[in-house]
C-alpha positions as CSV (number, residue, x, y, z in Angstrom):
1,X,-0.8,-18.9,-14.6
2,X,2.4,-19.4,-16.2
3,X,2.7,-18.2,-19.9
4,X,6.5,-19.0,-21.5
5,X,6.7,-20.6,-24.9
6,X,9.8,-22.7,-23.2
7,X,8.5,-26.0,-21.9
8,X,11.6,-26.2,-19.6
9,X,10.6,-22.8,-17.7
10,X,7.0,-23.7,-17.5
11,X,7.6,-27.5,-16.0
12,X,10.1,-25.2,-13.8
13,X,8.2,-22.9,-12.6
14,X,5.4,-24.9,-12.5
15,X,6.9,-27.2,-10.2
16,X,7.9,-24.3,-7.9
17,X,4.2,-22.9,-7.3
18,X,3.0,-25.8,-6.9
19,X,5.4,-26.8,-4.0
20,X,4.5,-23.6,-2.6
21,X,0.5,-25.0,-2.9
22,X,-0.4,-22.6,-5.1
23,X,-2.6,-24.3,-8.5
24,X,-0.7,-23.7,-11.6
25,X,-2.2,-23.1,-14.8
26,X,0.2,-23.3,-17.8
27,X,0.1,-21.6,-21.3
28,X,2.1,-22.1,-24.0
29,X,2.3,-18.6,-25.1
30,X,0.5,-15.1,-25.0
31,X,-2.5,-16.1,-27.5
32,X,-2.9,-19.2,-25.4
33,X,-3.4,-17.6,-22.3
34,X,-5.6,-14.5,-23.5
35,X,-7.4,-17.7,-24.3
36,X,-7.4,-19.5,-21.2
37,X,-7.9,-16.3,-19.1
38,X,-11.0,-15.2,-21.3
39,X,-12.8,-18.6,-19.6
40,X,-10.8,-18.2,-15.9
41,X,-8.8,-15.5,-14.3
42,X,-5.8,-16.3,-12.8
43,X,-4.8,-15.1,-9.0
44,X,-1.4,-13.9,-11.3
45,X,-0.3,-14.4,-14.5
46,X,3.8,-14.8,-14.5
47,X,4.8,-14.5,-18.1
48,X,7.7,-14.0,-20.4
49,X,8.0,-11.1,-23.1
50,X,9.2,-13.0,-26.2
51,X,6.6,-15.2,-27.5
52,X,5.1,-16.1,-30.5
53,X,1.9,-15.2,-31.6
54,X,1.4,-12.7,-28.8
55,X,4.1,-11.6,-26.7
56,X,4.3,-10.6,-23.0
57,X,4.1,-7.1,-23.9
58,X,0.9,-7.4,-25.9
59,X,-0.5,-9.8,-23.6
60,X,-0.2,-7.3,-20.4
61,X,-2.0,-4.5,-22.8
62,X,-4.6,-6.8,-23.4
63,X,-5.5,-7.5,-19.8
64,X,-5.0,-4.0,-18.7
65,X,-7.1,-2.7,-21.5
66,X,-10.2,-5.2,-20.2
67,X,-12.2,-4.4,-16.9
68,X,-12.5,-7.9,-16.2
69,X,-8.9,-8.7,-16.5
70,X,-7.4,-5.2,-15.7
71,X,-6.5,-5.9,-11.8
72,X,-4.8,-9.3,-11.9
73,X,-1.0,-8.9,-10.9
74,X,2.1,-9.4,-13.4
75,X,5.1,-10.6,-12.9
76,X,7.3,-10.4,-16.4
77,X,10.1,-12.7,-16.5
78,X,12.7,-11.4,-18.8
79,X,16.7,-10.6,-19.6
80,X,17.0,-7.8,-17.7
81,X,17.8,-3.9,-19.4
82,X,16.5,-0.7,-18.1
83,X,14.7,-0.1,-22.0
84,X,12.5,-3.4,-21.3
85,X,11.6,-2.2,-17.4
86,X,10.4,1.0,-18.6
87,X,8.2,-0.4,-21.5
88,X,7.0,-2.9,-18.9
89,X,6.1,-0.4,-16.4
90,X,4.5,1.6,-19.1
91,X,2.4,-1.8,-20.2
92,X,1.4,-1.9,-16.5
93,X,3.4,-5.1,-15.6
94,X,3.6,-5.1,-11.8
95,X,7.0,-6.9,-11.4
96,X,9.7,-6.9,-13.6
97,X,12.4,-10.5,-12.9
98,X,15.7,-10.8,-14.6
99,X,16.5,-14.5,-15.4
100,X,17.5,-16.7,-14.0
101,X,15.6,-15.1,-10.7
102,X,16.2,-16.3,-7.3
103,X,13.0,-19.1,-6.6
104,X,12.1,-17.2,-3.0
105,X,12.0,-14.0,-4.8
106,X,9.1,-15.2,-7.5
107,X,7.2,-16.7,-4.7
108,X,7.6,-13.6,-2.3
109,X,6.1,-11.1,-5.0
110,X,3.4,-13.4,-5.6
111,X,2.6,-13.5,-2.1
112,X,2.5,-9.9,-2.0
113,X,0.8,-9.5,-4.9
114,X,-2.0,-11.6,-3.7
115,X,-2.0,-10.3,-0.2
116,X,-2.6,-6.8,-1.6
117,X,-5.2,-8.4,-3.8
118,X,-7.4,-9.7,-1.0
119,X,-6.9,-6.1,0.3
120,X,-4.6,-7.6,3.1
């Protein structure tokens, strides 16, 4: 899943993952994707911090705060400073990217992430 209030970066990214084969779901912002993850987990959830509504912060609390959503990997795609990585690690985010990231890098943590998922 792909959560970013900026169409640009979710058509983006979108495209990416789905180039790699992986199924792309796409949310408009944190509320929307609480939502759409309430009805289907994703594999990983790849979000930005500044939303409205809900932001990527609050989303990542949600999930971790939910037995049913606490395991799924997150990769937090933000400007990058040393404050936001340490209130991301504390939120429990599992990868923190500074944009713009390198396109191999995204799709190398989500492999990794997913490997480890599958306990592989």
């Amino acid at each position: 899943m792909v959560a970013d209030d900026s169409k640009v970066v979710r058509i983006k990214t979108g495209r990416l993952l789905s180039a790699h084969q992986y199924q792309v779901v796409v949310a408009e912002d944190g509320l929307d994707a609480a939502r759409q993850i309430g009805s289907s987990l994703p594999d990983v959830l790849v979000t930005d911090v500044d939303m409205p509504g809900m932001g990527g912060f609050e989303l990542t609390r949600q999930l971790r705060g939910d037995p049913r959503t606490a395991h799924v990997p997150i990769i937090m795609v933000t400007s990058d400073s040393e404050q936001l990585r340490s209130e991301a690690a504390a939120a429990g985010v599992n990868v923190i990217l500074g944009k713009p990231y390198p396109e191999e890098q995204l799709i190398a943590h989500i492999q990794r992430l997913m490997s480890s998922q599958r306990g592989g």
